[in-house]
C-alpha positions in Angstrom: -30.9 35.8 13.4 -30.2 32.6 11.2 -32.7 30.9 9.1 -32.7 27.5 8.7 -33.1 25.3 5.1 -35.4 22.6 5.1 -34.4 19.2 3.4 -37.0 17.4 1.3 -37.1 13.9 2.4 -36.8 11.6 -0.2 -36.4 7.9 -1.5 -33.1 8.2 1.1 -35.0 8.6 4.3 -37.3 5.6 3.6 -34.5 3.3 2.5 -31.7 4.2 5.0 -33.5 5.9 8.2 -36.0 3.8 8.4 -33.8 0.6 8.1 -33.6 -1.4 4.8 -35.0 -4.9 5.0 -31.7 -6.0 2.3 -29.9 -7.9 4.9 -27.6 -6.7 7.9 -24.9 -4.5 6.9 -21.4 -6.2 7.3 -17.6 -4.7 5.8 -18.2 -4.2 1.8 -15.1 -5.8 -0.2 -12.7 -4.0 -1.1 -12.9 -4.8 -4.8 -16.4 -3.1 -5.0 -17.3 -2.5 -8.2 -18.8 1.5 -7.1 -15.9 3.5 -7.7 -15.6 6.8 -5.4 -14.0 9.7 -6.6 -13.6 13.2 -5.6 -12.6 16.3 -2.7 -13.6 16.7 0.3 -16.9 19.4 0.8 -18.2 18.9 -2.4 -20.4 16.6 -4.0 -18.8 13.2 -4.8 -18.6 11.3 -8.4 -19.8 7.9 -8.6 -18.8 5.3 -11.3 -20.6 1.7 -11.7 -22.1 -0.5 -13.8 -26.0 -0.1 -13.9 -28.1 -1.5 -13.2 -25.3 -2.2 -9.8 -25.9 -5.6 -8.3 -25.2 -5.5 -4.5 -23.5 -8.7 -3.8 -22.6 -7.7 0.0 -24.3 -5.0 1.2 -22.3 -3.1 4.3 -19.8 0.0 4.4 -16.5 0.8 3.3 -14.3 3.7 3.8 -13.6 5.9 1.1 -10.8 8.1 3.6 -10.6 8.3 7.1 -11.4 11.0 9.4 -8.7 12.9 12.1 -11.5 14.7 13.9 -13.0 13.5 16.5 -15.0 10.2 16.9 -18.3 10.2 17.0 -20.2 9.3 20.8 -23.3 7.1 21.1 -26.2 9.7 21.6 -24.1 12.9 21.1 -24.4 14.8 17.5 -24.0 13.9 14.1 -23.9 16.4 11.1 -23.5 14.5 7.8 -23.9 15.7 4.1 -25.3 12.6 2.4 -25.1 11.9 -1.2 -27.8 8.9 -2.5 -28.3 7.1 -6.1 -31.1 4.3 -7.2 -28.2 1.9 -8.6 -30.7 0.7 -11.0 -30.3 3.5 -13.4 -27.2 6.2 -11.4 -31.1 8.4 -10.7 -30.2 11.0 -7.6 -32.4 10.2 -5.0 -31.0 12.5 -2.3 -27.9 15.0 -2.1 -27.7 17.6 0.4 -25.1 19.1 -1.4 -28.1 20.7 -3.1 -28.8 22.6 0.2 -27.4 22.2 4.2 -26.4 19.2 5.8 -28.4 16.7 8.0 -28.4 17.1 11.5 -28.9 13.7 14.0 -28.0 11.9 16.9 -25.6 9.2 17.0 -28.7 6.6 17.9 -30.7 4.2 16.0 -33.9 6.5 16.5 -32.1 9.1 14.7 -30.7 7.6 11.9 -31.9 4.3 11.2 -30.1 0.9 12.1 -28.0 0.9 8.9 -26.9 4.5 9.4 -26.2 3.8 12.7 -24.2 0.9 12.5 -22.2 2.3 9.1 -21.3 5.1 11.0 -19.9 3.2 14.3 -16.1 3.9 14.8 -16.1 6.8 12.0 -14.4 10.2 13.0 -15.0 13.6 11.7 -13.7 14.2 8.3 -14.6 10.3 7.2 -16.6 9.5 4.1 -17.8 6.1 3.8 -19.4 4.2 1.1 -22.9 2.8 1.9 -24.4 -0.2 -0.1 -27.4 -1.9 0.3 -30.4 -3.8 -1.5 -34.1 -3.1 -0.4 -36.5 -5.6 -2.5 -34.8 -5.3 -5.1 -33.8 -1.5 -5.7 -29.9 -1.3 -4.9 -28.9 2.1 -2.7 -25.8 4.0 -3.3 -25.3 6.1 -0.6 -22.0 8.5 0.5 -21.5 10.1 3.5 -19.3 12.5 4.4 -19.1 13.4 8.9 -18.9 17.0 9.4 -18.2 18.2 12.6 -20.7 19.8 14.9 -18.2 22.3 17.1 -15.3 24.2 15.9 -11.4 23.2 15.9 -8.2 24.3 15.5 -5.9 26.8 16.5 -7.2 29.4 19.7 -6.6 32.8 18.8 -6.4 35.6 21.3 -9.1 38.1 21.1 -8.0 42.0 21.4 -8.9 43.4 24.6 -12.2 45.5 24.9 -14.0 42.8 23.4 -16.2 40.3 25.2 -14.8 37.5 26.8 -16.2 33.5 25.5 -16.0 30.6 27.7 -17.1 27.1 26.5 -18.8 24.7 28.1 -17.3 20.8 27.8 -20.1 20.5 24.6 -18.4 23.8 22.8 -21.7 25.8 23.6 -20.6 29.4 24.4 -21.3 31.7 27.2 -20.6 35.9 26.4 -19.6 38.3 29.0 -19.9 41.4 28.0 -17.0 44.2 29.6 -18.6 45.9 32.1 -19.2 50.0 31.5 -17.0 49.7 27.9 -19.0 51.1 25.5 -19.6 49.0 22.3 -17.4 49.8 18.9 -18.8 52.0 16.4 -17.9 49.5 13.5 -17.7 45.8 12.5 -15.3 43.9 14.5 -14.7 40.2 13.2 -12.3 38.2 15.7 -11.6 34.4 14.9 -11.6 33.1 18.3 -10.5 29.6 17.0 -8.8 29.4 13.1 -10.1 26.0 11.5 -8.0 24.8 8.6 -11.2 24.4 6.1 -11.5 26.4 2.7 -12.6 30.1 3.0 -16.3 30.9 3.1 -17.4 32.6 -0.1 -20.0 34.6 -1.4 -23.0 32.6 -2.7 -22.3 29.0 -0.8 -24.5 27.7 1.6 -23.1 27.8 5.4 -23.9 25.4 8.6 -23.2 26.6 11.4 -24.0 26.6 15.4 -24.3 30.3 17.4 -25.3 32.5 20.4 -26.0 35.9 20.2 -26.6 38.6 22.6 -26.7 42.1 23.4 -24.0 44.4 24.0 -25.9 46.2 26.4 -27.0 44.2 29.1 -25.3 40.8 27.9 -28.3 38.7 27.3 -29.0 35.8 24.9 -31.5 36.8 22.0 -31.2 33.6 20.5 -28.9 30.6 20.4 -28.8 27.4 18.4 -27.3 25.7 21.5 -30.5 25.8 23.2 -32.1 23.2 20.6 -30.4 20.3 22.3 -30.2 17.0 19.5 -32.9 19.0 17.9 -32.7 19.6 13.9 -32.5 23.6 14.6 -29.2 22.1 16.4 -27.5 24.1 13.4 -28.7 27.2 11.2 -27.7 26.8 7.0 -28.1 30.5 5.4 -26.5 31.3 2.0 -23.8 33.9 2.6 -24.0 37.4 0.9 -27.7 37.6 -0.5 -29.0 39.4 2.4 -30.7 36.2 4.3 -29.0 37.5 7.5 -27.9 40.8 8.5 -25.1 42.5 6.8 -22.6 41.9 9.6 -22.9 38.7 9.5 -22.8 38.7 5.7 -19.7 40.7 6.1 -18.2 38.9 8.7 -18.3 35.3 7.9 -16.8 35.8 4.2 -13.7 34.8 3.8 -13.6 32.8 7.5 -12.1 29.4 7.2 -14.0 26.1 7.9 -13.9 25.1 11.1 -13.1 28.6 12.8 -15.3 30.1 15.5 -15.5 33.8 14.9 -17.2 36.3 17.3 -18.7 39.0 15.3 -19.6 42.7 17.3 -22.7 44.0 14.4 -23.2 47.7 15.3 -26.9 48.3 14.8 -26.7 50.2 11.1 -25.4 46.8 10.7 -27.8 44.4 12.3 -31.6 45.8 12.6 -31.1 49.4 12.9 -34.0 50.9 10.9 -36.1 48.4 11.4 -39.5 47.8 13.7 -37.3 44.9 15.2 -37.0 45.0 18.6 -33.0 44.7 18.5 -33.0 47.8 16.1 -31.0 49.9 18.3 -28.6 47.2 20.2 -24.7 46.1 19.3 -25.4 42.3 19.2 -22.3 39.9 19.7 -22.7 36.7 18.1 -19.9 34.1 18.5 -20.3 31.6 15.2 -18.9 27.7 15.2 -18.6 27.4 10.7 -18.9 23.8 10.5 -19.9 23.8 7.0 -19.4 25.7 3.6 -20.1 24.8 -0.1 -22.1 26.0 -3.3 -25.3 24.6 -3.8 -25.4 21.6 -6.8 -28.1 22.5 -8.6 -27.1 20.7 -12.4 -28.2 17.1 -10.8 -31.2 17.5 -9.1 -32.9 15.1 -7.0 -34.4 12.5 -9.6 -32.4 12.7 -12.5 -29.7 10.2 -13.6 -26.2 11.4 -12.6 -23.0 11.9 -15.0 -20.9 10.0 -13.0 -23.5 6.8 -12.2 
């Protein structure tokens, strides 16, 4: 089973979640002086004048997303990147751990969030500035998605068959009287066109899992609803998860959904778990993959600010 990170809250959540007092948020110029720079899935690079003095707070886009746009009340993953323009001091980035999980509502994320993130698609980042009595916010926010996309592949016969409901969520049927494999079987079930997952970085992702031997759900992520535990971020390769899953999500692009069979010397065999003896089929939507930052930390000034 996944393990989820937990993200500190921070100067961010008070100024943006709970609605800054700075005026409402309109269309930024586009000759604002916060420069934007950097690639997609990793943390961005900020260059301004300090201390930044927020003429027109409001939102600007830095590039436009292809996914899918997002739906009033459905889900939002973002990875949100935050500086005190005062002095370029880190205030939030969740690029040093998982991404946020919310709903597309005002409850969830605030009334600026909200409306800076109204007509954005999956893959957008957009520049968010405002002014709260007097401390200027410098925030970046990248959408994720929150289901995989791209190519279907065709899974080998023998395995279990996926069906997915018109949310993504997955339901596993297990083949009747076939007897589980004796090894790790990875099979992308959809091939997303993100970077390759690597040893040591930090993945999001959504899952089911269940039991090769009778075909019921042991856990799923699915079942959370708009919840935070929506999504499950483990680091890859360190032995947070079992080794099947460590095996089998390296090297999977972005984007994919891979079902994974874990045969039990691979899952909890040996162990006073009650799934120690079962095949488990898990069936994994990657939605997110990068290495922690860890040389700005929350608090200090950033190179780039």
């Amino acid at each position: 089973m996944l393990r989820s990170f937990l993200l500190a809250s921070s100067l961010l959540l008070a100024l943006v979640l709970a609605g800054c007092s700075g005026g409402a948020p309109g269309t930024a110029p586009s000759q604002s002086p916060v420069e934007v720079t950097g690639v997609a899935g990793q943390e961005p690079v900020l260059s301004y004048d300090t201390p930044l003095a927020i003429t027109q707070p409001g939102t600007r886009t830095v590039w436009p997303g292809t996914g899918d746009p997002l739906v009033e009340d459905g889900p939002v993953l973002l990875n949100l990147y935050a500086q005190d323009g005062r002095d370029g001091t880190v205030v939030q980035s969740t690029f040093a751990d998982a991404p946020a999980w919310h709903t597309m509502s005002v409850a969830s994320l605030g009334a600026n969030l909200h409306e800076a993130l109204q007509g954005a698609r999956v893959g957008a980042r957009l520049l968010f500035l405002e002014e709260d009595e007097g401390v200027p916010l410098v925030l970046v926010i990248d959408v994720l998605p929150t289901r995989a996309s791209g190519e279907k592949v065709q899974a080998q016969e023998g395995l279990p068959t996926v069906t997915l409901d018109d949310d993504g969520a997955p339901t596993v049927t297990v083949p009747a009287g076939v007897e589980p494999p004796s090894g790790l079987v990875v099979q992308p079930l959809v091939r997303g066109t993100g970077p390759q997952v690597e040893v040591g970085e930090v993945v999001t992702a959504r899952f089911t899992g269940v039991r090769w031997s009778d075909g019921t759900v042991f856990d799923s992520t699915w079942d959370a609803g708009g919840g935070p535990e929506a999504v499950q971020s483990v680091m890859i390769g360190i032995g947070e998860v079992v080794d099947g899953l460590d095996q089998g999500l390296t090297e999977q692009a972005v984007g994919s959904q891979v079902m994974l069979v874990v045969p039990p010397a691979l899952g909890y065999g040996g162990t006073s778990d009650p799934l120690a003896g079962e095949t488990l089929v898990y069936v994994v939507d990657i939605l997110d993959a990068h290495f922690p930052v860890t040389e700005a930390t929350v608090g200090e000034p950033s190179p780039g600010g």
